[in-house]
SEBA-536256 format. One record per residue: x, y, z of N, C-alpha, C, O in turn; residue in three letters. Coordinates in steps of 0.001 Angstrom, whole numbers, plus 500000, padded with zeros to 6 digits. Each point is the difference from the previous one (the first is absolute). Example, Ala and Ser with C-alpha at 12.3 -4.5 7.8 and 13.67 -1.06 7.14 Angstrom:
2
513190494310507800499110501190500000500900501200500000501036499981500665ALA498614501069498615500820501190500060499230501090500730500509501108500169SER
END
This chain:
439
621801163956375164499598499511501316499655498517499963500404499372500978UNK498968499975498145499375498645499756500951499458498932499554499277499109UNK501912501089500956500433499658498871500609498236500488500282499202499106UNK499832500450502236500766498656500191498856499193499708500181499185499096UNK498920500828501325498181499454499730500064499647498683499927498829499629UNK500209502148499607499792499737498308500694499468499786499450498926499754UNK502129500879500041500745499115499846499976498526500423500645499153499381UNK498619500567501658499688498602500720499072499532499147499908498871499518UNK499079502533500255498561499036498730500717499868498890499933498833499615UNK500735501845499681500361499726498898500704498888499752499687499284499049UNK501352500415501762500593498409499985499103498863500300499942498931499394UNK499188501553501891499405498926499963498623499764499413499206499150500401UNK500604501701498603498902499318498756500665499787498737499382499562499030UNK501919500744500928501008499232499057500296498743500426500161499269499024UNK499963500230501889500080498685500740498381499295499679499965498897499456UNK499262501524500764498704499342500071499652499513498759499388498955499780UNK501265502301498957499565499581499078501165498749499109499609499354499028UNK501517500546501433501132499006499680499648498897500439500227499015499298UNK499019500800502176499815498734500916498252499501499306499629498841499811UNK499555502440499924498961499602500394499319499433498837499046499247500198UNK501345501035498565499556499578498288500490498541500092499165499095499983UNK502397500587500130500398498528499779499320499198501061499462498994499536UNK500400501167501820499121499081501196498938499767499645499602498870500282UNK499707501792499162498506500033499700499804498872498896499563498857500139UNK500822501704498893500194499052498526500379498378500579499277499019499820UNK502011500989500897500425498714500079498884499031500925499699498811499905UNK499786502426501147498622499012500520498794499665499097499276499005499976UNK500728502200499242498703499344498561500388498595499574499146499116499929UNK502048500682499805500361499197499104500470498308500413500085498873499514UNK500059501641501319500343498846501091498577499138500024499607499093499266UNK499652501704502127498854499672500438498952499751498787499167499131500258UNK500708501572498265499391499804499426500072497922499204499138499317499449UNK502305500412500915500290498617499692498792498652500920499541498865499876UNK500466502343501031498564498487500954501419498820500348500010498836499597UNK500915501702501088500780498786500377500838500528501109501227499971499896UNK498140500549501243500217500542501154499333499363500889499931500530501109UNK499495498368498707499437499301501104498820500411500603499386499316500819UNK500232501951498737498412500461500333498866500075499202500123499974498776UNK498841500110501728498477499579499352500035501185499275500711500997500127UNK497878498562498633500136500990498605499110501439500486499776501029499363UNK499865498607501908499041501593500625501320500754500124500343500942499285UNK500415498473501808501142501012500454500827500056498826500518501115500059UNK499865498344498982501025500302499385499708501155499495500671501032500034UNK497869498694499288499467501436498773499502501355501106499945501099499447UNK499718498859501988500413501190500928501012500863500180499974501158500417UNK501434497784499027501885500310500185500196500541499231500804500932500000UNK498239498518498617500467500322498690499229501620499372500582500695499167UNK498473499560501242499164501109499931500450500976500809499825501147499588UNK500860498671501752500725500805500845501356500511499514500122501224500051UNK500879498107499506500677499734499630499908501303498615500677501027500051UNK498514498703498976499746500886499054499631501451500280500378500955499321UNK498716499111501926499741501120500631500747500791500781499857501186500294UNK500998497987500026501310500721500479500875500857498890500390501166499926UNK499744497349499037500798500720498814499608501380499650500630501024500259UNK497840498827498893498979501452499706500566500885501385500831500826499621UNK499020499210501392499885500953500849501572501037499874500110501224499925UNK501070497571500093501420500850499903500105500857499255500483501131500067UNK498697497896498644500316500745498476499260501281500165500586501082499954UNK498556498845500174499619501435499656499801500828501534499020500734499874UNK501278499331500825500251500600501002502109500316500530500731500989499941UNK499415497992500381501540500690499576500615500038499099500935500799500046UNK498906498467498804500880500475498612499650501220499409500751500947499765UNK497796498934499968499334500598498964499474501764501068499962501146499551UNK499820498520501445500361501129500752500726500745500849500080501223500114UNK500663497526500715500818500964500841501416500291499451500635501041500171UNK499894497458498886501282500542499438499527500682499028500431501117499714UNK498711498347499718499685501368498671500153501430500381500437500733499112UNK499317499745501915499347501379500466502049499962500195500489500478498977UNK500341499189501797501045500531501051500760500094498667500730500959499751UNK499073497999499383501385500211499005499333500603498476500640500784499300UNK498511498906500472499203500675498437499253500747500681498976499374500273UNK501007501788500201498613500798500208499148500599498675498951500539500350UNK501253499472498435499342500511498915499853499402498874500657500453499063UNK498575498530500720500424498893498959498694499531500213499484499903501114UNK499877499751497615498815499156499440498963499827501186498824500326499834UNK501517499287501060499460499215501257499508501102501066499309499704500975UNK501296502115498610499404500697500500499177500752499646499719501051500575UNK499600498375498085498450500770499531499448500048500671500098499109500844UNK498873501954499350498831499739501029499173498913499999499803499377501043UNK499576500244497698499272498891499900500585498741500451499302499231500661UNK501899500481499053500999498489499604500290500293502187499553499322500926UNK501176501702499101499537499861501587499285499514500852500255499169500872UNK498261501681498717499026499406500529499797497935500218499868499306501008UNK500195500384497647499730498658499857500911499488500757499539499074500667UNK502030501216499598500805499551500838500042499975501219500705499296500723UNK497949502072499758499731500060501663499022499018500225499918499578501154UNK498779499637497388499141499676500318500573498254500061499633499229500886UNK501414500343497872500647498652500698500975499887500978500338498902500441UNK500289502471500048500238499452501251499051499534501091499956498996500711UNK499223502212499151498876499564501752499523498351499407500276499119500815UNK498935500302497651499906499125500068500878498895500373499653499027500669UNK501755501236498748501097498949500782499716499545501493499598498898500374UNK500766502425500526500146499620501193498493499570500539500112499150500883UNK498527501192498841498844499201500125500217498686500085499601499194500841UNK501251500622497954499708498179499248500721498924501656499715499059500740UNK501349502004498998501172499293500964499541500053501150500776499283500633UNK498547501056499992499640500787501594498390498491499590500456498896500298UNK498692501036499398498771499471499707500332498347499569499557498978500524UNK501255501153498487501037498140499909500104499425501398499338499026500359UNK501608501684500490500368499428500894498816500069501037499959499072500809UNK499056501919499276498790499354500928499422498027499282500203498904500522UNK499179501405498350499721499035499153501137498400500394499763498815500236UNK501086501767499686500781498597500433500101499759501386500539498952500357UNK499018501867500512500230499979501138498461499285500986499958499344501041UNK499140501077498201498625499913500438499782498461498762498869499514499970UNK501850500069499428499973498607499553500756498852500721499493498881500078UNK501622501382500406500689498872501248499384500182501163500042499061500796UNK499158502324499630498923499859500980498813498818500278499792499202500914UNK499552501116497818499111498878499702500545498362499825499535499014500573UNK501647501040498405500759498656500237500524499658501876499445498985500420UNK501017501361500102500156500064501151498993499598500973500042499009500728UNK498953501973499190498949499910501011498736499131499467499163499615500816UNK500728500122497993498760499859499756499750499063498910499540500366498918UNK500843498105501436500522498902499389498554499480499555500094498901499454UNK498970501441500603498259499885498634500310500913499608500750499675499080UNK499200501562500967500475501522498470500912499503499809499632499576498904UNK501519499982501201500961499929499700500382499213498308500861500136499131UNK497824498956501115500198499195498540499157500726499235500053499530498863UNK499176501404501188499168500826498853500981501558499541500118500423498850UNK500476500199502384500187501235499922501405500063499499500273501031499386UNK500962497815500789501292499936499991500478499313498727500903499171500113UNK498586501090498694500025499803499154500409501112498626499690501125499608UNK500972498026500094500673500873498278498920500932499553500280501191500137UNK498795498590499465498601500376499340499640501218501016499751501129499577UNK500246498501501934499687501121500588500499501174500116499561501146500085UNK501815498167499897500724501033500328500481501119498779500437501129500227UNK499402498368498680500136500651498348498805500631500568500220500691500995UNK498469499226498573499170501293500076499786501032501356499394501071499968UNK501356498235501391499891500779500875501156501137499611499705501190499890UNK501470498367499941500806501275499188499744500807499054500250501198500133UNK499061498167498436499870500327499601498794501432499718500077501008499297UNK498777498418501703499482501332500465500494501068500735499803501193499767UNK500952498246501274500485500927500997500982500728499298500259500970500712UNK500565499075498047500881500769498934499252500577499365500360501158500212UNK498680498904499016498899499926499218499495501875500852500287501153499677UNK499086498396501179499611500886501402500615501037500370499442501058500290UNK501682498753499734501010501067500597500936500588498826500721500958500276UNK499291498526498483499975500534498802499039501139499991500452501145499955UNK498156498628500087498935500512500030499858501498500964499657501141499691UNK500595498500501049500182500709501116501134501360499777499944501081500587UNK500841498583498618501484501454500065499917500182498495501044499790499383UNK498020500521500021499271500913499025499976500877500135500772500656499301UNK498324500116501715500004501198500553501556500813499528500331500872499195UNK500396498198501905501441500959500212500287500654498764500561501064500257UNK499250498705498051500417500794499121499556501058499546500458500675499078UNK498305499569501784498837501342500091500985500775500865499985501207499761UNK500904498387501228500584501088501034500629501019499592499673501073500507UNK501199498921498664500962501176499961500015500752498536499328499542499076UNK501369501478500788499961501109499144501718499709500057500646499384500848UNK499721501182498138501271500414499276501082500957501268499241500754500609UNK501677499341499714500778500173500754500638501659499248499848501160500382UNK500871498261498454500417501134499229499695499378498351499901498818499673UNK499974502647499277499845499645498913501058500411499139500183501191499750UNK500593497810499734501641500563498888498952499537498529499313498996499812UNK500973502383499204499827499223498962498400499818499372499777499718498823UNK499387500459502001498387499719499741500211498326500714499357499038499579UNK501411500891501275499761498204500035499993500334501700500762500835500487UNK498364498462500232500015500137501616500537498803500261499864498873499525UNK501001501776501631500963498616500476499509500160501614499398501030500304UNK500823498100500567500063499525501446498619500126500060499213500600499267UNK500563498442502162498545499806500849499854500633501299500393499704501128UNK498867501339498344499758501217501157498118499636500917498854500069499557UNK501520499686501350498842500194500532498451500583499412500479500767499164UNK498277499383500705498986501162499978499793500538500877499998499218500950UNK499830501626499299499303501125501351498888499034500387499761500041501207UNK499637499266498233498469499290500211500284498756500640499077499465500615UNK502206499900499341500428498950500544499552500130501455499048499484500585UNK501956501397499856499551500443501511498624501220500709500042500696501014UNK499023499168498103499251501024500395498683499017500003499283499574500906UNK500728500238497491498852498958499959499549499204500746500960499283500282UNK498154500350500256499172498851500661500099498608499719500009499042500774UNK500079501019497762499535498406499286501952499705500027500656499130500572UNK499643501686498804502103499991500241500539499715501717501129499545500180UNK498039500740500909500665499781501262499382498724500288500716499366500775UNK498213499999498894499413498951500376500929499165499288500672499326500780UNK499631500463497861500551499164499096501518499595500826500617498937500068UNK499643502382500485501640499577500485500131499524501676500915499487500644UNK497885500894499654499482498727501497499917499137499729500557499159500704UNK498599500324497931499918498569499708501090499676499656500393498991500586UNK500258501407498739501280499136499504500888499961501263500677498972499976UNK499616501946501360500607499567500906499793498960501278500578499553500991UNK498037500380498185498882498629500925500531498829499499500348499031500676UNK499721501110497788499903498875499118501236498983500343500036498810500313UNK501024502258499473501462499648499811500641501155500788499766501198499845UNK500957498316500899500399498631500419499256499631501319500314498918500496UNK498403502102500367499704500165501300499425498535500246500369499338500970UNK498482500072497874499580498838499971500459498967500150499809499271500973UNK501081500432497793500572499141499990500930499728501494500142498981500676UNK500110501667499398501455499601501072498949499785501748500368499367500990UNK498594501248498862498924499092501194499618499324499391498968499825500650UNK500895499293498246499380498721499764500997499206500251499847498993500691UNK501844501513498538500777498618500337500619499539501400500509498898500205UNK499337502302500870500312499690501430499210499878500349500207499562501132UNK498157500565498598499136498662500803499911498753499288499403499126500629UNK501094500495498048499543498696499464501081499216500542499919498779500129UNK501472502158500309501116499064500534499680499675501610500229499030500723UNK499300501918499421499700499853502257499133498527499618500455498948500448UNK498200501029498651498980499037500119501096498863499449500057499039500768UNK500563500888498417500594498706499706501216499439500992500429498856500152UNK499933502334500426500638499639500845499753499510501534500968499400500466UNK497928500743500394498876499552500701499684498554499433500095499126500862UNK499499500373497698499227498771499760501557499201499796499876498852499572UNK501235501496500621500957499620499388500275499054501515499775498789500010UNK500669501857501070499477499716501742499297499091500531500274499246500934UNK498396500885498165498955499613500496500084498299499513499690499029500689UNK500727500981498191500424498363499079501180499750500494500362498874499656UNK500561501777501130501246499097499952499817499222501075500442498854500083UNK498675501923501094499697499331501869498582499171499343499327499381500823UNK500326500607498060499222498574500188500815498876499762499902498893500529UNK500979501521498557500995498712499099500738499654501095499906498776500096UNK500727501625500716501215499692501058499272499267501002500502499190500780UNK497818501267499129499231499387501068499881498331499787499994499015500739UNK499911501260497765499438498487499358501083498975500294499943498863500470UNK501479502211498928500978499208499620500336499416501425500240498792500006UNK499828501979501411500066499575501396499393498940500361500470499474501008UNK498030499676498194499008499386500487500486498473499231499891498926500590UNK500717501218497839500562498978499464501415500242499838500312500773499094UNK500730498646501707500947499993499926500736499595498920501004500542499536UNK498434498472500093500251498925498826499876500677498819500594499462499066UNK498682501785500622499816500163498899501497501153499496500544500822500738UNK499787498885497894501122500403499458499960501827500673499008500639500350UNK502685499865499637499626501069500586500012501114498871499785501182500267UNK500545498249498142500030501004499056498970500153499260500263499313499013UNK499035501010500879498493501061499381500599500778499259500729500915500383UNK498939498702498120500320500501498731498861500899499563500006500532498890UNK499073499625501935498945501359500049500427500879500724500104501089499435UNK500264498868501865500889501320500278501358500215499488500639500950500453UNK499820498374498760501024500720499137500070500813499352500700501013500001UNK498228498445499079499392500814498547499044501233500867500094501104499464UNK499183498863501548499428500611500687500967501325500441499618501161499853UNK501814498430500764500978500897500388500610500880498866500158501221499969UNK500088497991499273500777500628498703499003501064499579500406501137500240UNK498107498779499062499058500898500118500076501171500751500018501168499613UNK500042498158502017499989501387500587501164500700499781499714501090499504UNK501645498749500667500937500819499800499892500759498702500155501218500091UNK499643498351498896499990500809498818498712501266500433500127501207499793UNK498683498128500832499349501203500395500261501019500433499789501081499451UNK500864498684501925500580500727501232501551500868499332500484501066500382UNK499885498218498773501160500954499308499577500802499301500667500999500267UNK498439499322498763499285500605499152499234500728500412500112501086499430UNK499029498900501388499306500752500866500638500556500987499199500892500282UNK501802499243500562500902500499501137501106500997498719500136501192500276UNK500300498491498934500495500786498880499211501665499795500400501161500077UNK498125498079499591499269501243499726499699500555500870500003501204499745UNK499609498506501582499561500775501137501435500722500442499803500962500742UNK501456498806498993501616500670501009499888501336498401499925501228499947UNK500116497795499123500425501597499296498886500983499879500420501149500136UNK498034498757499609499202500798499652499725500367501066499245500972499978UNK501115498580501282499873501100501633500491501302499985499158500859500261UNK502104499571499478500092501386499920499266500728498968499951501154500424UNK499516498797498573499399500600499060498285499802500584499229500541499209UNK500279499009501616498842499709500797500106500801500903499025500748500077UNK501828499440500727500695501242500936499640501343499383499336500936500444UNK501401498853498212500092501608499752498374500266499292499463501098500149UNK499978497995499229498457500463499981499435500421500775499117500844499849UNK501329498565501417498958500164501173500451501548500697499370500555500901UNK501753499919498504500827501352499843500623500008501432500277501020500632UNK499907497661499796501043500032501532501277500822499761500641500451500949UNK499780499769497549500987500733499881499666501799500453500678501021499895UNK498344498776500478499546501851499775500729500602501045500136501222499932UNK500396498135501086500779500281501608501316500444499868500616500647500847UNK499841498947497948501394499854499474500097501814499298499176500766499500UNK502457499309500854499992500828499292500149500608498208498867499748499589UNK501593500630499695499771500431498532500935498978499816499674498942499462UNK501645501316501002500943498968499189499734498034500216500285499062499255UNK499068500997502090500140498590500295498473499655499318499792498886499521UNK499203502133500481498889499656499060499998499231498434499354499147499392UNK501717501681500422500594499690498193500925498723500267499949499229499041UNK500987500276502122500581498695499469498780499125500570499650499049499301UNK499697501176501859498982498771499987499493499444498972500000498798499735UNK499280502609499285498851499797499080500774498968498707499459498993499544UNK501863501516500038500745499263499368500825498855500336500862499593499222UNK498874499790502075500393498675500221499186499257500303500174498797500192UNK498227502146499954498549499381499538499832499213498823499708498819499811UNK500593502298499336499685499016498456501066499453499191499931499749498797UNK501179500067502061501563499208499561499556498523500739500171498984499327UNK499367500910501793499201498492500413498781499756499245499735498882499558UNK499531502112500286498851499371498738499955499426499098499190499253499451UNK502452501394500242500169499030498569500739499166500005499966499107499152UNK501051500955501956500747498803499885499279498414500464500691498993500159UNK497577501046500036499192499252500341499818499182498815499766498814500232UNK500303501649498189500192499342498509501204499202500096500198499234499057UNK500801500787502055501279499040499328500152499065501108500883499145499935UNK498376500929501036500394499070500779499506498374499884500587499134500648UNK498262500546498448498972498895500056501179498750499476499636498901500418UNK501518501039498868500645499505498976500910499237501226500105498774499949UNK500517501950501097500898499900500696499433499413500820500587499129500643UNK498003501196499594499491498737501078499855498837499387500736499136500477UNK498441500433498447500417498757499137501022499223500404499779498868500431UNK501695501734499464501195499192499913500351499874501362500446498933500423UNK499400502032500291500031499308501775498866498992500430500335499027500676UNK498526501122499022499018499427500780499922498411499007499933499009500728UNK500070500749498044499700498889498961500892499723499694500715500818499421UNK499653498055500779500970499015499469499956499402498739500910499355499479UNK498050500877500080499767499128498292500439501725499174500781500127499057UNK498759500558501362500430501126499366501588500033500013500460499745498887UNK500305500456501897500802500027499818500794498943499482501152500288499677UNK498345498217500142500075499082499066499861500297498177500498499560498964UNK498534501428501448499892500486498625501078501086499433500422499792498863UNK499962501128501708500585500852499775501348499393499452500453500238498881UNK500322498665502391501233498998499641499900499501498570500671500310499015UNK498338498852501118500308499195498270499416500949498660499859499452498906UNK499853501848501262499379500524499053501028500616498711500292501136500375UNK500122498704498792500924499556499025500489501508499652501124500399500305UNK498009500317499090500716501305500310500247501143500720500279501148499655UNK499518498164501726500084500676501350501136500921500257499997501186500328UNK501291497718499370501308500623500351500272501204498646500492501127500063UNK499101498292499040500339500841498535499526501564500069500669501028499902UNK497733498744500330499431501401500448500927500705501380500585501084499973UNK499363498220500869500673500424501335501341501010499624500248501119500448UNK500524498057498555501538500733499590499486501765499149500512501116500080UNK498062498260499032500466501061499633499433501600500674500353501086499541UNK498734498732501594499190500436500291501206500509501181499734501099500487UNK501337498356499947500796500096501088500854501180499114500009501207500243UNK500633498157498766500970501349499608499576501147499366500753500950499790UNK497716499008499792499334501103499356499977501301501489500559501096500033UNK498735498354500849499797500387501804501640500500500066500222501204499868UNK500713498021500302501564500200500360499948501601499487499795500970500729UNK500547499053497221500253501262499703498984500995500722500218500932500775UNK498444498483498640499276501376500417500503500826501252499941501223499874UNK500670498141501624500071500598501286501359500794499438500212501177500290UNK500544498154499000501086500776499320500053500945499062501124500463499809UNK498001499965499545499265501222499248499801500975500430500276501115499559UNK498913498406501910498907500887500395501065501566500811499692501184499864UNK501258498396500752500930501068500544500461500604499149500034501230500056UNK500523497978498757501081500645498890499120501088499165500281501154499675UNK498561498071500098499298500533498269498486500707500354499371500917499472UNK500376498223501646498779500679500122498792498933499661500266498801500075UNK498909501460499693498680498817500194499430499555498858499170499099500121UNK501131501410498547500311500182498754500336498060499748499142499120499931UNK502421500718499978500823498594499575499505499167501337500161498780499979UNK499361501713500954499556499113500951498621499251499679499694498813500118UNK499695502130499503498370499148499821500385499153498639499764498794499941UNK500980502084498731500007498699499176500676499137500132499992499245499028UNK500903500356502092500524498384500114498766499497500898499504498916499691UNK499930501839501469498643499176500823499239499193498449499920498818499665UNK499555502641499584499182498941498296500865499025499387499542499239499148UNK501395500724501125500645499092499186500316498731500446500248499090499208UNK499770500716502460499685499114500779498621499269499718499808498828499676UNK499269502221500546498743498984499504499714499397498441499391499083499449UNK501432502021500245499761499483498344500841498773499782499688499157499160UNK501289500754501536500371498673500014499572498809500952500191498816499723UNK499359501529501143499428498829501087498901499702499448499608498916500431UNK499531501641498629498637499784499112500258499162498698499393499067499472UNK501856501699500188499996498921498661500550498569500431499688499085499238UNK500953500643501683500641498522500043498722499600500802499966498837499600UNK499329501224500945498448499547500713499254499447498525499712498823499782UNK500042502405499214498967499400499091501132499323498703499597500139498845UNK501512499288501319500718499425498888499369498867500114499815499339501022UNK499684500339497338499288498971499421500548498718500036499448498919500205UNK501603501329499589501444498759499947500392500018501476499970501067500613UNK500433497680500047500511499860500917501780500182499342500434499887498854UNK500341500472502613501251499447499341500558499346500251499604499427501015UNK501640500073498443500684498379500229500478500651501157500302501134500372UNK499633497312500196500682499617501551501844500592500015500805500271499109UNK499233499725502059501408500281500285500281501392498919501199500196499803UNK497795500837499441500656501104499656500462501331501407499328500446500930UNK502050499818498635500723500805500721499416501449499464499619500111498835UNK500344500850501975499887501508499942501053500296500732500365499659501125UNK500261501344497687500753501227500894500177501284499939500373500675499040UNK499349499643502014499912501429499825501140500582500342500620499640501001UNK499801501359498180501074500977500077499511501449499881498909500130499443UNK501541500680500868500179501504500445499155500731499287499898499697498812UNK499451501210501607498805500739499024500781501091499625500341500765500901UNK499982499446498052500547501510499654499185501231499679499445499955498902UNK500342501254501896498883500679499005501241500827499755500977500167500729UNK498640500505497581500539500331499107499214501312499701498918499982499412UNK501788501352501101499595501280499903501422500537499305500996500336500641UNK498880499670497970501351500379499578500100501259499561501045500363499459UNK497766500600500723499887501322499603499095500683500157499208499171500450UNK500300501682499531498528500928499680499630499843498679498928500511499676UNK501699498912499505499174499316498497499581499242499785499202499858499073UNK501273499065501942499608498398500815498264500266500184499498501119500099UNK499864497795499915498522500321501177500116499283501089500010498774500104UNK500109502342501017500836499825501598499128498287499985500463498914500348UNK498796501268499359499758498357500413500465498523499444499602498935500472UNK501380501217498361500102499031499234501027498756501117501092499844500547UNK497757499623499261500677498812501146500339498567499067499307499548499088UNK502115499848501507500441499070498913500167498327501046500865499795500852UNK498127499322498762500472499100501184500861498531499467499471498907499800UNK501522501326500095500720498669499424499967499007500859501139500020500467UNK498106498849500206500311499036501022500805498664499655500041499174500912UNK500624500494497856501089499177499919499331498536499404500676498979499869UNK498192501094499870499080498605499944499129500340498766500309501024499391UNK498900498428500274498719499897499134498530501062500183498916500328499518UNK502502499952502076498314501061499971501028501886499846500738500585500793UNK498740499782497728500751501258499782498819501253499686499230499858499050UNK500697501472501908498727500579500179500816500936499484501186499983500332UNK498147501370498427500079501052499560498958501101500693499236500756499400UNK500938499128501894498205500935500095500617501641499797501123500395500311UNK498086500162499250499603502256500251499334499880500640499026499294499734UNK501151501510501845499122500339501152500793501154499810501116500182499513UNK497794500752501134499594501226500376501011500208501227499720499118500812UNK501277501624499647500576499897501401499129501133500643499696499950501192UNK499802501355497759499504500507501024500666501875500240501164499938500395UNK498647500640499545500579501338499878500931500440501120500562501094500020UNK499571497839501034500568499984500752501769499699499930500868500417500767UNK499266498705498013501082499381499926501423500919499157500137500801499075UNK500450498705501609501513501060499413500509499703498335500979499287499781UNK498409501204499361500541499875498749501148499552499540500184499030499264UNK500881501982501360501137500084499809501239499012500669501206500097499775UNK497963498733501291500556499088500819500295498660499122499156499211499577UNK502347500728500247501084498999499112499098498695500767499241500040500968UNK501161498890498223499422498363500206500610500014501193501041500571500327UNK498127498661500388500269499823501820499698499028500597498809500239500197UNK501463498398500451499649499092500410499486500405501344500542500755500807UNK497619498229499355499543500750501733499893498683500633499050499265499732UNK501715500452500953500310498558500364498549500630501543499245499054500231UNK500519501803500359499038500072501443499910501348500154500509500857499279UNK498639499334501952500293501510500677501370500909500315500321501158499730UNK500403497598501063501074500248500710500953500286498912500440501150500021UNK500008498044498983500520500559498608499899500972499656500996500716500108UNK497957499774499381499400501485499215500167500516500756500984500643499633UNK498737499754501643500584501299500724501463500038499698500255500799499099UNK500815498551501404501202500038499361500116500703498911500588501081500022UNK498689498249498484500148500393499155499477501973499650500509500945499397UNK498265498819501384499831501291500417500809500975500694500026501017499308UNK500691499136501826501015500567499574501222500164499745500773500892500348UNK499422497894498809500789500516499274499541500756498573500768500679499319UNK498409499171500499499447500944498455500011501039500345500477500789499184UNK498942499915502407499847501523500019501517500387500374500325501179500140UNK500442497923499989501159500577500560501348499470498616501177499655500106UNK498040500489498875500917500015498695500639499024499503500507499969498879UNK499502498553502546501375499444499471498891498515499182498813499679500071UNK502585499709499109499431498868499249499330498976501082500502499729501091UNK497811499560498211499133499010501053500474498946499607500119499574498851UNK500216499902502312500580498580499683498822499403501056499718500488501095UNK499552498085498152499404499518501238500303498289499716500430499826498860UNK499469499254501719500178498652500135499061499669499269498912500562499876UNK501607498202499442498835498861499493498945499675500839500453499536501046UNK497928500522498947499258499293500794499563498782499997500080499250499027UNK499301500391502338500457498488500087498852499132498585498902500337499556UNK501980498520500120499686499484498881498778498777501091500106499676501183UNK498768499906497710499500499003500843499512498879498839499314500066498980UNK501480498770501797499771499026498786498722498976500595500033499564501151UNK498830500120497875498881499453500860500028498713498956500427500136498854UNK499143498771501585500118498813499432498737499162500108499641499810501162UNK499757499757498081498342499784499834500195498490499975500381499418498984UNK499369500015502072500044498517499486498918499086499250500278498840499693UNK
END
């Protein structure tokens, strides 16, 4: 009955987690340079957000939701190792949901309140105001690993996170989960649509004095390099904050259980396109950067191994969508790891490399030459200096017995698909080669 639903989450927290690990990182890394044209309060707000986003994907859609759809029984479903994974998720999304008040209720004060403004808008402040407020809400989702009991037991070993009967009966257990629906997200999201109404009111209130002034001296220049820097401010606000208030609205909805009117089936896609905007609230901060900041995206241009990571992070993404029909989710996730494992290592290479070096990439072959083979032995020859031997895991999913096969995309592998169930020899095209040139 809910089977088109599941299929929509499942792609699209495979998407979140392809889009949402590399965006994140590249805004750490970027913004962590201090050469974006903004002050060292906001940068280390971007940069702490930014991380909190990262934490939040990771262990909330990798580590749980793809974990759960494609590994359901593996390490990660001890009871205990569970638990800790329910207790850094809720801390993730705390961090991320509480960051963005923190940065939000700091361009408030910069904004409105130009005496605080030179005590409160500061590097120093803003490190221990995070740093408590993480600290805190760390503190705070402790509890959660007291919640649950063992699901089923294989073995003498308890696996999954089952509720207690006491969760919902208990007193001190129903209060704890009011507070936390007070905490996060009910709070936050009335603090940041009144700190935006008030800044947006004083925002009004300064422009009809300035136009007043500027009306009274004609003579005086008409460009004000304080409302520039003043404007630019606000937009990064108003994007960042209008971000969090459009996606965490339906999941505010369904707390408030407006879904309860609905019937069973439309109950279940609400609730799950509730927390498919919740999270897609971790990938959006990166993308406002490069629309709204111009030095950022200055940065991104001259950043030396931008394009290098980009290639390989592009054809790792390419196969995986080309896996995922043929083989299953198995050869798909290890080219996603192998993407980062390569977009990580050319980031921390010690050595720069010489100018004008060419990359080229040519055709990924995976190489399943038998059931004696290990379905995963993946062979990547790319034609250059850079020659990778990796063993990944494809995954119990993957066809043993499937001859070397080039997966140039989606649209390919189905082809190739059936033609495998339908006996005849897979022939598929070379995929496209991409030559990137580093000046």
């Amino acid at each position: 009955m809910h089977r088109p639903i599941q299929l929509v989450r499942k792609i699209c927290y495979l998407m979140l987690a392809v889009i949402g690990v590399p965006v994140n990182v590249l805004a750490i890394v970027v913004l962590s340079q201090g050469k974006c044209g903004l002050s060292p309060c906001i940068t280390l707000h971007l940069v702490v957000m930014a991380a909190a986003d990262l934490l939040a994907i990771i262990t909330n859609v990798i580590l749980h939701q793809i974990n759960d759809y494609y590994f359901p029984l593996n390490f990660l479903s001890i009871t205990p190792v569970c638990s800790v994974r329910y207790v850094l998720l809720r801390a993730a999304i705390d961090c991320s949901v509480w960051f963005t008040v923190s940065f939000t209720f700091d361009r408030f004060v910069a904004i409105c309140y130009q005496k605080l403004k030179t005590r409160y808008c500061t590097k120093k402040t803003a490190a221990v105001v995070l740093a408590t407020t993480g600290t805190l809400l760390c503190l705070k989702n402790i509890p959660i690993y007291f919640r649950f009991k063992p699901k089923v037991i294989i073995d003498n070993v308890p696996f999954f996170c089952s509720n207690k009967r006491s969760y919902f009966t208990d007193t001190r257990w129903i209060g704890f989960r009011r507070f936390e629906k007070v905490l996060t997200p009910l709070i936050p999201f009335g603090l940041i649509l009144f700190l935006n109404i008030l800044t947006v009111k004083h925002i009004f209130k300064v422009s009809r004095i300035r136009k007043g002034l500027k009306c009274q001296n004609k003579a005086l220049d008409h460009s004000d390099p304080e409302m520039g820097n003043r404007r630019k401010s606000v937009i990064l606000l108003f994007s960042i904050s209008g971000s969090f208030i459009l996606l965490w609205l339906v999941y505010i909805l369904y707390i408030f259980n407006v879904s309860s009117y609905l019937d069973e089936y439309s109950f279940y896609i609400f609730e799950n396109v509730a927390y498919m905007l919740r999270n897609l609230s971790c990938c959006t901060n990166t993308f406002i950067y490069v629309v709204t900041q111009a030095k950022f995206r200055e940065q991104l241009k001259s950043s030396q191994y931008l394009s290098c990571t980009g290639s390989y992070y592009y054809h790792c993404c390419y196969y995986s969508l080309g896996l995922l029909p043929l083989m299953g989710p198995g050869p798909c996730l290890a080219y996603l790891h192998l993407g980062l494992a390569l977009t990580t290592t050319a980031w921390a290479s010690p050595t720069p490399r010489p100018a004008s070096t060419a990359f080229h990439w040519g055709p990924f072959p995976l190489l399943l030459a038998g059931s004696h083979l290990h379905p995963g032995l993946l062979l990547l020859p790319a034609g250059t200096s850079l020659y990778l031997r990796l063993l990944l895991i494809a995954g119990p999913q993957a066809h043993p017995g499937l001859p070397a096969l080039l997966l140039p995309g989606p649209k390919s592998s189905a082809v190739a698909r059936a033609q495998w169930d339908s006996g005849l020899p897979v022939q598929l095209p070379q995929p496209p080669s991409l030559k990137i040139t580093i000046a």
